[in-house]
N, C-alpha and C positions, 0 to 999 in steps of 0.2 A: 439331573443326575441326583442318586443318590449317596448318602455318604452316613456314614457311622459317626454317633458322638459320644461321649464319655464325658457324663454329668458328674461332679462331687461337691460334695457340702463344703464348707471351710464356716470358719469363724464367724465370717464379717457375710454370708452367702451362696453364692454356687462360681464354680468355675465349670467350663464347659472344654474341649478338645476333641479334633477329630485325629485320629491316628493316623489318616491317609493324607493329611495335608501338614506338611510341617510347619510349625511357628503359627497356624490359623489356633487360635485361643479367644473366647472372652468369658467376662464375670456378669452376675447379675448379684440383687439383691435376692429375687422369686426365683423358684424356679422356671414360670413363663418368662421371666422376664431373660433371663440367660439362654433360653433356648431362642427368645425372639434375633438378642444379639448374636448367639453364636451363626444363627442363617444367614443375616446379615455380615458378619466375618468371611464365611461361609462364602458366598454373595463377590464380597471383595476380592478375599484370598483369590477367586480363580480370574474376576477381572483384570487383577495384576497380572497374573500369569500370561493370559491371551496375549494383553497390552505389550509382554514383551518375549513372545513369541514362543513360550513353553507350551509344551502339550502338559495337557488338562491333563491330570492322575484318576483314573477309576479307581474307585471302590475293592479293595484287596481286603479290606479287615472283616472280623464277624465279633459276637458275643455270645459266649454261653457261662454260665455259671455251673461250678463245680462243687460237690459235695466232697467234702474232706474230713475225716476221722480227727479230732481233738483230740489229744490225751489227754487221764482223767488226773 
């Protein structure tokens, strides 16, 4: 399956989040490094779920980026 992730910079790294799986979260120092962990989250997040007997969530989210007008 696939799934959407939502990378952001922070202070100390990257934090990573998929919108379609709630509370699945991780951090890295790199950024390969937080995409390796978040598959691995990723990975878990839906192990749990099977393990107790949830149906597995598809894929509902997208990304596009918008152009927006600044005032001057």
């Amino acid at each position: 399956m696939k799934y959407l992730i939502v990378i952001e910079e922070t202070k100390t790294g990257f934090s990573a989040y998929s919108p379609d799986l709630d509370g699945c979260v991780a951090t890295g120092k790199t950024r390969a490094e937080v995409e390796k962990n978040i598959k691995e989250a990723i990975a878990f997040h839906l192990e749990g779920m099977k393990e107790d007997g949830e149906l597995l969530p598809g894929s509902h989210s997208y990304s596009k980026y918008l152009s927006v007008p600044v005032p001057a």
